[in-house]
N, C-alpha and C positions, 0 to 999 in steps of 0.2 A: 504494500500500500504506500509504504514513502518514494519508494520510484514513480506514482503517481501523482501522487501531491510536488515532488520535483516538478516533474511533465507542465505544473502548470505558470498560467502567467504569476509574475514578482506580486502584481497588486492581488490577487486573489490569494494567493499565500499571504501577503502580510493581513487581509480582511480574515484570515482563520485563526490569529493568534488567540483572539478571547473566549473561546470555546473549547471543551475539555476531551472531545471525544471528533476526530474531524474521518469520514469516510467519502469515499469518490465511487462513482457510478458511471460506467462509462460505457457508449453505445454509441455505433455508426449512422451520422444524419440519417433517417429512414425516407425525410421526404423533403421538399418545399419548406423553410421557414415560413410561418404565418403570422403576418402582422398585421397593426390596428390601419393601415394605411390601402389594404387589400380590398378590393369591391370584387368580389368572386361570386360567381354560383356559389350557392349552400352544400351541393353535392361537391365540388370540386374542394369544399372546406372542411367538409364534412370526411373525406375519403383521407385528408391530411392531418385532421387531429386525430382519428383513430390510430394511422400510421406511429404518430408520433405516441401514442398512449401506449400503444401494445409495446414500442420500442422497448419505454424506460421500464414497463412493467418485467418483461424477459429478461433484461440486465440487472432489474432489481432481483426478480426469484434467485438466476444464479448467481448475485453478488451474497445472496442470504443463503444459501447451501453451503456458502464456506462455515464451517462452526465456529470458526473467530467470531462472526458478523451475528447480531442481534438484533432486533426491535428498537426505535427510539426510543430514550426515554426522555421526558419532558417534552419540551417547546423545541422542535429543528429549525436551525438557519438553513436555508437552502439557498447555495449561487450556483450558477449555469456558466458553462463555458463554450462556448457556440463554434466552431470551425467556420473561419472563414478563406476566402482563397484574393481577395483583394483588402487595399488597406484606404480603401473609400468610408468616411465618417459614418457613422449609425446611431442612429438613436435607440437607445436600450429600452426605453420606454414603451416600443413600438412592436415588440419581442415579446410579452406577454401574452398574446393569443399561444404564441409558439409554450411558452411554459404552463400553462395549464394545461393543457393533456399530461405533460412531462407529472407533473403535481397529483394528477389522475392517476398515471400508473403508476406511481409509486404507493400511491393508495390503493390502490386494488393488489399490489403485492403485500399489502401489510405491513410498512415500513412504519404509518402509525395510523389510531382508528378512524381518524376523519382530516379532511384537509382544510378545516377551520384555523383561527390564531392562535388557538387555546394549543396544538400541536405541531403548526407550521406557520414560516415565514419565509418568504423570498428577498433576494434584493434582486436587485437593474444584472442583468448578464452582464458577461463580459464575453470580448469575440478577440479569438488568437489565429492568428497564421502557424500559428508551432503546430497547433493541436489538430491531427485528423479525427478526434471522436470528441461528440458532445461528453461533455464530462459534467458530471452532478456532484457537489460538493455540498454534502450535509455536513451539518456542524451540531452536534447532539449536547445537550444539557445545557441550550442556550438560556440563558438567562435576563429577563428582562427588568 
């Protein structure tokens, strides 16, 4: 797991310091980025949040088959690491369509029992050139 947490960018690593339990999730773009900026068919929206739900769900189950890996406990910080292949500006804001599915399946893997605040939180993605896989960076026993 720290050869992963290496893998990622300097600022995402320094956002992990205040949390006592830090885990990575990591799985291949499955589709389309979906953002707030998109005027799409509902089917063609529809076909890419699944895509992306079922992703993070499969890399959740076998991230939790390892017996080291457990259930949250408490409040999880959750950041996103986006692969991108150009270093054109983006606004992180705009990416949120894209992380709820992501927030989905990891709830329907059972990482914890509802994807409320009382159990989870997001922050704004970050997007690397380094990284070819979406990486998911829980932060376990966050503390508010």
């Amino acid at each position: 797991m720290d050869s992963l947490v290496e893998s990622l960018p300097e600022n995402v690593k320094r956002s992990m310091l205040s949390a006592s339990v830090k885990h990575v999730v990591q799985f291949p773009k499955p589709s389309d980025y979906l953002t707030m900026n998109q005027r799409k068919h509902w089917a063609w929206i529809a076909k890419r949040k699944h895509a992306w739900r079922e992703a993070a769900k499969i890399a959740a189950l076998a991230w939790q088959s390892d017996p080291k890996m457990r259930r949250m406990n408490g409040t999880a910080m959750v950041s996103f690491v986006f692969p991108v292949t150009t270093n054109r500006r983006r606004d992180p804001h705009n990416f949120y369509p894209t992380i709820k599915p992501i927030i989905d399946g990891l709830t329907d893997a059972g990482l914890w029992p509802d994807d409320t605040p009382e159990y989870v939180m997001t922050v704004e993605p970050f997007f690397s050139r380094e990284n070819i896989l979406v990486s998911v960076v829980i932060q376990d026993s966050w503390h508010t």
